[in-house]
Structure formats: structure tokens, C-alpha cells
C-alpha positions as CSV (number, residue, x, y, z in Angstrom):
1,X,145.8,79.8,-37.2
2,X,147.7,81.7,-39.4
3,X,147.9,79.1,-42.3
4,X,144.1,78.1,-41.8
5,X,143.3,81.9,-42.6
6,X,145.0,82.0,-45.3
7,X,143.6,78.8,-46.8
8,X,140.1,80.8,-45.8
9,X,140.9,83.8,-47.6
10,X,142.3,81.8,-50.6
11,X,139.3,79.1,-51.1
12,X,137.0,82.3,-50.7
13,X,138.4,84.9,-53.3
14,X,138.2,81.5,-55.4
15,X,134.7,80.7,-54.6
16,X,133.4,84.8,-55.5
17,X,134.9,84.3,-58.4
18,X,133.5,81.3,-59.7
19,X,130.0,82.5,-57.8
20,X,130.0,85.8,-59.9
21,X,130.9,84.5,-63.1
22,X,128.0,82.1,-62.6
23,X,125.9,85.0,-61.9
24,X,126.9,87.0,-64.9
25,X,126.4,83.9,-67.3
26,X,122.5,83.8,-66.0
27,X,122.2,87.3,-65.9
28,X,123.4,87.0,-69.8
29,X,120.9,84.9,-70.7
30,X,118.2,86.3,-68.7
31,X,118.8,89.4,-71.0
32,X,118.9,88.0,-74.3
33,X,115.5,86.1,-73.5
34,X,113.8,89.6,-72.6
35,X,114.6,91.0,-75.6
36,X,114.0,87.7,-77.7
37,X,110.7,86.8,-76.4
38,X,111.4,83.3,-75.2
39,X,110.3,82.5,-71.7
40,X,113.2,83.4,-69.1
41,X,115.4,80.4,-68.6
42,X,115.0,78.5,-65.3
43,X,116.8,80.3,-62.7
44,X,118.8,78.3,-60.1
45,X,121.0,80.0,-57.4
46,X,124.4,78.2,-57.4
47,X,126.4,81.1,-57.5
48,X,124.6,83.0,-54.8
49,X,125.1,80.3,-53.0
50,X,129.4,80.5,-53.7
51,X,129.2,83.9,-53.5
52,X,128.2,84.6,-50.2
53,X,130.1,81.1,-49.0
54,X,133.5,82.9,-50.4
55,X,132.3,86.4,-49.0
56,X,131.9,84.4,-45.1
57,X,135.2,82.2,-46.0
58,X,137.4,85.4,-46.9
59,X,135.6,87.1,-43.7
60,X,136.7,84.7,-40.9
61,X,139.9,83.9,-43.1
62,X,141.4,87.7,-42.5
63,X,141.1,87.7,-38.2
64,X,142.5,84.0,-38.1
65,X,145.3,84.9,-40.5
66,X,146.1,88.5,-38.2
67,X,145.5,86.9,-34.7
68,X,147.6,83.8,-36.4
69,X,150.3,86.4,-37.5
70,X,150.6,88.2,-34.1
71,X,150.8,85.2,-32.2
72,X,153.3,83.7,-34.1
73,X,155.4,87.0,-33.6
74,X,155.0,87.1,-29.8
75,X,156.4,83.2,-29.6
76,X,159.0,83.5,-31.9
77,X,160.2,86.3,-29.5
78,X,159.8,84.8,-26.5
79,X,161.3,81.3,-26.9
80,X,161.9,80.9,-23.3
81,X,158.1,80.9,-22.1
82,X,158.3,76.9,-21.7
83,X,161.7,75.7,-19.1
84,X,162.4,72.6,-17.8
85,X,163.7,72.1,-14.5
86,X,164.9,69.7,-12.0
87,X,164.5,69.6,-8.5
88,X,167.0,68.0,-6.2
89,X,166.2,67.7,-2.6
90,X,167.4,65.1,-0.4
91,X,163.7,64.9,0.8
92,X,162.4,64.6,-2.9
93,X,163.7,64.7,-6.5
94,X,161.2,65.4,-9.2
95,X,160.9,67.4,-12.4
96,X,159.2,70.8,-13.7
97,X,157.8,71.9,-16.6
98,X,156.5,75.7,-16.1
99,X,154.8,77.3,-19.1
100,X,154.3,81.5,-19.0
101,X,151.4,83.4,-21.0
């Protein structure tokens, strides 16, 4: 989890950047045909469209990386929540595998 957030969070800032220097470029050109006179250039919206995909990446990306984070902490501490044991009876023999959470 805590690896997949931060992939989020990284592909996100990545993708608001690119999605708002697209915007800027249109908005450039928008401008300079206003004040030229020319017809305003055909407007597509590829970088709304990366914007608002980075904005929802980087916004699931920052609980998964802090739930990831905690989690992570709480095993590392507590490396005996999986034990194996065997059970020796003369009536039966067997093993155990008992996991706490």
C-alpha cells in the first residue's frame, strides 16, 4: 500500500504538471488571437482532462501511502503476530499456524 501511494502521488504531481502547462499553452494562444483578430483556435481539453486525473491520483495516493506507512510500523513491531506450533498428543499429532490482528 505504501509503495502504491507513492507511485499515486508521483504519476499525479506528474500528470498536473503536464495538464497545466497544456493549459497555459492554450490559454497563450487564446490571448494572442483576441487581440489579433484571428478566429480563436480550436479548443480541445487534454489537459483538463490530466489535470483533474493527477489532482484524483495524488488524492487517493496520500491515504494509501499513510495507512501503508502505519501498517508497516505496527508489523515491523510486532513480528511475532504469526507462530507456528506443534501439537503432540498421543491421541493426535498435528500442526498450528495462529495469526493475531
Amino acid at each position: 500500500m505504501k509503495q502504491g501511494g507513492l507511485a499515486l502521488i508521483v504519476i499525479g504531481g506528474i500528470l498536473v504538471v503536464a495538464g497545466g502547462a497544456i493549459e497555459v499553452n492554450q490559454a497563450d494562444k487564446e490571448w494572442d488571437a483576441f487581440w489579433s483578430g484571428e478566429p480563436a483556435p480550436e479548443h480541445n481539453n487534454i489537459g483538463t482532462v490530466l489535470f483533474c486525473s493527477g489532482l484524483v491520483m495524488e488524492a487517493a495516493g496520500v491515504p494509501l501511502t499513510i495507512v501503508g506507512h502505519r501498517k508497516y510500523k505496527y508489523y515491523k513491531r510486532n513480528p511475532d503476530v504469526i507462530s507456528l506450533g506443534i501439537k503432540a498428543h498421543p491421541q493426535s499429532t498435528g500442526l498450528r499456524l495462529t495469526y493475531r490482528f
